[in-house]
Each structure stands twice: as C-alpha cells, then as structure tokens.
DRENDO-1510 file (C-alpha; in Angstrom, 1 decimal, always signed):
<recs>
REC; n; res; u; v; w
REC; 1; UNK; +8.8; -80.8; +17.5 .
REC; 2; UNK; +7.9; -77.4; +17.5 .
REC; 3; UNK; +10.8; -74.8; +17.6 .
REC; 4; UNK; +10.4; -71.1; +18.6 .
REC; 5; UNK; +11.4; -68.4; +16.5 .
REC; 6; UNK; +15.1; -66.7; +17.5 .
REC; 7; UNK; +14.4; -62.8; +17.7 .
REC; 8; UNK; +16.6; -61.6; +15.2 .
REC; 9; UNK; +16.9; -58.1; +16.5 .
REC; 10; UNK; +16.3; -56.0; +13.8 .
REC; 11; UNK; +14.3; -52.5; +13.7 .
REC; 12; UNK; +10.8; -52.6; +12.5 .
REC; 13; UNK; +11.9; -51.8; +9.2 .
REC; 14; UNK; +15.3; -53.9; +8.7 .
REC; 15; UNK; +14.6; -54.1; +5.1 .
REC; 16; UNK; +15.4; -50.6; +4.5 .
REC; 17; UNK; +19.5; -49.5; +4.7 .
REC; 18; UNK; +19.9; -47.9; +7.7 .
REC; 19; UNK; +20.5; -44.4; +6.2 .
REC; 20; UNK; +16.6; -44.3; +4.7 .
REC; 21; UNK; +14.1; -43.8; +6.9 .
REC; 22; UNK; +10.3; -44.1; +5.5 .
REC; 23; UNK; +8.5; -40.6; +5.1 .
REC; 24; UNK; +6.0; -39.9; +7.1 .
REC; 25; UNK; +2.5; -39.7; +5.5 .
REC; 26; UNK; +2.2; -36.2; +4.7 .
REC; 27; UNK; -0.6; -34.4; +3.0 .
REC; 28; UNK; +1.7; -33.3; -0.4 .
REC; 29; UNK; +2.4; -35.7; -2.8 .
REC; 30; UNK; +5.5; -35.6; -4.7 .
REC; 31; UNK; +5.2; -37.0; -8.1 .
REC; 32; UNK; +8.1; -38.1; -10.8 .
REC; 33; UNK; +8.6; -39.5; -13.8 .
REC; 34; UNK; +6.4; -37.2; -15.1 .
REC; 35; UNK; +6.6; -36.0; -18.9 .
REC; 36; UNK; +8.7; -32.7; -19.5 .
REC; 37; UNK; +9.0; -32.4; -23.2 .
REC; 38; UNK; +5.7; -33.3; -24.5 .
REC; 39; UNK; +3.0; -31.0; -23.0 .
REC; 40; UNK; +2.8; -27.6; -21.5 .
REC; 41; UNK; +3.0; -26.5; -17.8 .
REC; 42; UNK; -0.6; -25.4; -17.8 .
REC; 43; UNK; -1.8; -28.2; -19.3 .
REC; 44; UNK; +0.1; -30.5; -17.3 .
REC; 45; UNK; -1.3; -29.0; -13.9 .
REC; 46; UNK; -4.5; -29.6; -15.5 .
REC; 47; UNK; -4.3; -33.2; -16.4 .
REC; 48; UNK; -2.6; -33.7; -12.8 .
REC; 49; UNK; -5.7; -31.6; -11.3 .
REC; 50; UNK; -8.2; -33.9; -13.5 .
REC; 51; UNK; -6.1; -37.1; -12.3 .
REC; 52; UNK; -6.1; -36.3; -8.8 .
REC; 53; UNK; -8.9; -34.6; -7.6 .
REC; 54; UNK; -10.8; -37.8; -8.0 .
REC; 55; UNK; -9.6; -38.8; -4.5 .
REC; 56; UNK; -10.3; -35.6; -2.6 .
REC; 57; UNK; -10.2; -31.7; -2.7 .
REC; 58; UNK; -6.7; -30.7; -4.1 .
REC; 59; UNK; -5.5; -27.7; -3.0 .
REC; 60; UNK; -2.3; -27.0; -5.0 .
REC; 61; UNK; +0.0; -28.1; -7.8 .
REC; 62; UNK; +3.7; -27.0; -7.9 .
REC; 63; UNK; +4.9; -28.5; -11.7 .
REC; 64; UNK; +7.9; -26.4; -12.4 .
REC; 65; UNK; +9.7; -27.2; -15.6 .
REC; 66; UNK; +13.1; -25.8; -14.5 .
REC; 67; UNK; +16.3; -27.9; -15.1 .
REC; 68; UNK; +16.1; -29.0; -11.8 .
REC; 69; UNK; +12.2; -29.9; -11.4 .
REC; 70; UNK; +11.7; -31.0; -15.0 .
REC; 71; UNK; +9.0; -34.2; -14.7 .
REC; 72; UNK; +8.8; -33.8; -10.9 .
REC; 73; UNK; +5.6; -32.4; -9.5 .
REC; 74; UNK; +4.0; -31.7; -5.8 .
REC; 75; UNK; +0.5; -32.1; -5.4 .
REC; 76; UNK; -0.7; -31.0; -2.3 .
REC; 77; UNK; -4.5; -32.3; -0.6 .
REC; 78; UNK; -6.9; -30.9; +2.0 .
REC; 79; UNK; -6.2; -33.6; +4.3 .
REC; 80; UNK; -3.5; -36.6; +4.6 .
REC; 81; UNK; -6.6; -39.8; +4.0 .
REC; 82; UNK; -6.9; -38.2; +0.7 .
REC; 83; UNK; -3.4; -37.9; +0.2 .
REC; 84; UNK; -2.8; -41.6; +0.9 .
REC; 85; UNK; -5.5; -42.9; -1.4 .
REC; 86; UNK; -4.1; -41.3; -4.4 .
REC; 87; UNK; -0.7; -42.9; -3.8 .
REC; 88; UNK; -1.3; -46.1; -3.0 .
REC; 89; UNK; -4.1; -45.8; -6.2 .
REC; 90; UNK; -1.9; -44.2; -8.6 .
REC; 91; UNK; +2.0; -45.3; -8.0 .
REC; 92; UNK; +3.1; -46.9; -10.6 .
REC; 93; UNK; +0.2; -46.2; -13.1 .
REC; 94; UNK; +0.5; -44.7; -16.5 .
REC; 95; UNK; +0.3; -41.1; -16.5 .
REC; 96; UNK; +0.7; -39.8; -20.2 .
REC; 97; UNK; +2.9; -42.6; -21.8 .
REC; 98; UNK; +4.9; -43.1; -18.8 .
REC; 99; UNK; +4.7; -44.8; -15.4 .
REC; 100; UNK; +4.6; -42.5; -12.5 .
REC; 101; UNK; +6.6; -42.5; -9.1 .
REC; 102; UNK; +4.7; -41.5; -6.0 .
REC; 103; UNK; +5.6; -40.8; -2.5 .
REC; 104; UNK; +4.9; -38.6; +0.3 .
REC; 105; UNK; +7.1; -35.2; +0.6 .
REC; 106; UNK; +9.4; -34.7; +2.7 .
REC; 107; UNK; +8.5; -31.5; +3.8 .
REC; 108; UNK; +5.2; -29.7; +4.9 .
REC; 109; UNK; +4.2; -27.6; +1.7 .
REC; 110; UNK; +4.6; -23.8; +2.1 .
REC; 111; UNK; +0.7; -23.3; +0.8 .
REC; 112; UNK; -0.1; -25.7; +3.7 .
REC; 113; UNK; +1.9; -23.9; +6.1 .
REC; 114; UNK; +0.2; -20.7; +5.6 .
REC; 115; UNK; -3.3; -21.6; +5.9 .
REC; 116; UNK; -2.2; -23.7; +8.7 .
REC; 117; UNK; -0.1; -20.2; +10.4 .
REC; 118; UNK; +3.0; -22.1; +10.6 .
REC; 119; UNK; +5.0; -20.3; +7.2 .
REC; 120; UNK; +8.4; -19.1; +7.6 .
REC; 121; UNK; +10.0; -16.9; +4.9 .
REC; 122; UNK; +12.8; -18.8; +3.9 .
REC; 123; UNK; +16.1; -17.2; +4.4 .
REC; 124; UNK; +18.8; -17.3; +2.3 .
REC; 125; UNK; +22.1; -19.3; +2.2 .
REC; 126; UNK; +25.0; -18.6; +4.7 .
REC; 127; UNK; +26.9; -19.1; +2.0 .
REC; 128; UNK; +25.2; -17.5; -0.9 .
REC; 129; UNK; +27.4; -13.8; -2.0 .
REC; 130; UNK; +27.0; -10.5; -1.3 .
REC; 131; UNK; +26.4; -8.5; -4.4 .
REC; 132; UNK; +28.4; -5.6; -3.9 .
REC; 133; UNK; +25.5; -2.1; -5.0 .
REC; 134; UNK; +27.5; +1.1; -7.2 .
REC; 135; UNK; +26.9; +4.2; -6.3 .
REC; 136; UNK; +24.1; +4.7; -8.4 .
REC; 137; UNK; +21.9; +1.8; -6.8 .
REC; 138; UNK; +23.2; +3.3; -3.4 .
REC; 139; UNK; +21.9; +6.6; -4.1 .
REC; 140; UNK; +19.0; +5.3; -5.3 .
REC; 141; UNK; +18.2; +2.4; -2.6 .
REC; 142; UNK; +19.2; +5.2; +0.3 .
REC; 143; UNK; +17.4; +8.0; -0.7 .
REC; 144; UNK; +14.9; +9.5; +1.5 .
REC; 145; UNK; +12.0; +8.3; +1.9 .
REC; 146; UNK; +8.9; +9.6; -0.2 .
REC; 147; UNK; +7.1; +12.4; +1.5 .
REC; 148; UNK; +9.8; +13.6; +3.8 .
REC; 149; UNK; +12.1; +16.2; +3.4 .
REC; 150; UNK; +15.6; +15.8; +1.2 .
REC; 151; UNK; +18.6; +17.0; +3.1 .
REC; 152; UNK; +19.1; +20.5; +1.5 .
REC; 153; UNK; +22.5; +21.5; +1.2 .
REC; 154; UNK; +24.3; +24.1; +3.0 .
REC; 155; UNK; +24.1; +27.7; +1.0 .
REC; 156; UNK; +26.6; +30.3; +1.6 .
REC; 157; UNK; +25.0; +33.4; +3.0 .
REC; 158; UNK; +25.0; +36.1; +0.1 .
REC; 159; UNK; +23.5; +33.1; -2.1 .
REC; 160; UNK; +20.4; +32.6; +0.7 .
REC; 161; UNK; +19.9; +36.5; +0.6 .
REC; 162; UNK; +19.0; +36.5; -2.8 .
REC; 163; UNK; +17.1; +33.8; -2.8 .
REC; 164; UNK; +14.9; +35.4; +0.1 .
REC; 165; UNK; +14.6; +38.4; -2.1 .
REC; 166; UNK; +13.3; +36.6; -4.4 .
REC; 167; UNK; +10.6; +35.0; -2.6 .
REC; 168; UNK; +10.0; +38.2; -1.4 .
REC; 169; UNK; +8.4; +39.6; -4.7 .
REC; 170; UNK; +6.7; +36.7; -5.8 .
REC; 171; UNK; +3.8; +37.8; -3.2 .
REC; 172; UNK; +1.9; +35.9; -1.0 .
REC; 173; UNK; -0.9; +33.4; -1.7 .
REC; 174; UNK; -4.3; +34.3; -1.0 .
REC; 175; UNK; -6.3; +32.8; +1.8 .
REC; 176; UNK; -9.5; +31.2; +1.1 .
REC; 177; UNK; -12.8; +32.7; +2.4 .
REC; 178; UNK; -14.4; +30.1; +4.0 .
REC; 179; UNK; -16.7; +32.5; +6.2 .
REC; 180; UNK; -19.3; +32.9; +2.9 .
REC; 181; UNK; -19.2; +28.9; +2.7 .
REC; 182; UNK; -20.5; +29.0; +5.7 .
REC; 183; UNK; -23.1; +30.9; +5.7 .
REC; 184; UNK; -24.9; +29.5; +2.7 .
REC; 185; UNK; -25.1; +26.1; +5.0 .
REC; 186; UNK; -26.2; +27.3; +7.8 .
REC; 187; UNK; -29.4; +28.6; +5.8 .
REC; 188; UNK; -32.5; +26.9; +6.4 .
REC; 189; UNK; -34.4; +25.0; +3.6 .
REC; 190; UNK; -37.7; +25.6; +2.3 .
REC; 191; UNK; -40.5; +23.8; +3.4 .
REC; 192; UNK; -43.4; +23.1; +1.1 .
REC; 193; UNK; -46.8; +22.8; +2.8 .
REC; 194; UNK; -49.4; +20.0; +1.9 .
REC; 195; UNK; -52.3; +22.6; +2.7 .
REC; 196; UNK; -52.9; +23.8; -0.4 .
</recs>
C-alpha cells in the first residue's frame, strides 16, 4: 500500500525562521572569527590574501581592527564562481588557531560598485548632529575664494585722498620693450654651404 506524500506547505526554505532569509551569492565574502589580538592588520590582509587568492583573483580586503570590526573581515573577488568556491572550501576551516565563519555579504562592496559605475557616496544620518562652526571656522570656511577679489571696506573720503596721493609718487611701472625681441627673431639664420 503505497501512500502519497501530504504537501506540507511550507516555503522552499521552511527550515529557516521566517525573519532570515538566505543571502544571495554575492561576490564579497565576509569572514569572522578571525584573530584580533595576535597578529597585525597588514599581516593579516596578507595571510587572508595568501589564503584566498588560491580560488581566484582577489580584488580587495577590508580587515579593520576597530571595536566594532575586530576579527571580521570582507574579502571581495573578481567574479561570484570564485567567490563561492572559497566559501564552501574554507567555512569552518582553521584559519590561525581558530575556526573561521564564512558567508556571502550582504551588501555589494563599494570597491565593486565603482569599477562596476554603480557607487553612491554614502550620506550621512538623519539623525547624526549638527556641529555648530565659531566665528573663527566661519571666517575661515566663508572667506573668498582664492584668486578673487576680498571685499574692501568702505574708506571715508579724506582717507582715500591720501592714499591716491600716495600712489601718485610712487611712479609708474615701466613697460617692456617687446619691439627689439622681435626683431632679433625675425632675422634670418645663416646658411653654411657644402661647396667648399
């Protein structure tokens, strides 16, 4: 007696709790677990580097070791095959005394988005504060431009009199005498002759 299977009705991926939803294969890797304490940053991207280039061109490695990244690291790959062969090679293997967690990130990496044309300069927070400036960072964030003009102030007359006076007797500049530059180019070079 054969019976037939009751659909049960459940999503394609009923294991999972219906909050998480499986990342989508992307071509950056984000890495935990990672040692902090033990080894430098530069010579933790280069161990990473070593570790994962092995499955195909990597193109990036973001291993911060701020309070909130400390251990975590994204490794980003040319293309999403190579991407996937690391993980499902490496998750859960021994990566400098301690077992790595792998997954895909959740977001598009922001050297990825560049190359690809697709970068956005990321904006800040609605609710980040305003930092209010003094008057000396006004004065100096709002002053004029480089190369143009300041504002001069107003003078009173008898003060601007003077001061044209002054510039008066300085004397004037002299101009240049370009004429005699001119004529010495114009001249015609020498020719030697071969009939000698």
């Amino acid at each position: 007696m054969a019976s037939a299977a009751a659909p049960r009705g459940l999503a394609p991926n009923a294991s999972l709790p219906a909050k998480v939803q499986p990342i989508p294969p992307n071509q950056t890797l984000y890495v935990t677990n990672l040692p902090s304490a033990k080894i430098q940053k530069p010579d933790l991207r280069t161990a990473l580097y070593m570790l994962f280039s092995t499955f195909g061109p990597v193109l990036d490695i973001v291993a911060l070791k701020t309070m909130e990244m400390r251990g975590q690291a994204h490794i980003v790959f040319r293309d999403i095959q190579a991407a996937t062969q690391a993980m499902r090679s490496l998750d859960g293997q021994t990566f400098l005394g301690r077992p790595m967690k792998i997954q895909y990130a959740k977001s598009k990496s922001h050297f990825v988005a560049k190359l690809d044309g697709t970068f956005k300069i990321p904006t800040m927070i609605s609710g980040a504060a305003t930092v209010e400036q003094t008057e000396l960072q006004q004065s100096i964030f709002n002053a004029p431009l480089p190369g143009t003009a300041p504002e001069k102030p107003t003078v009173p007359a008898a003060t601007q009199a003077a001061k044209d006076a002054e510039d008066e007797s300085r004397g004037q500049k002299r101009t240049r005498d370009e004429e005699e530059e001119e004529s010495e180019e114009d001249v015609a070079m020498e020719e030697d002759s071969d009939d000698e």
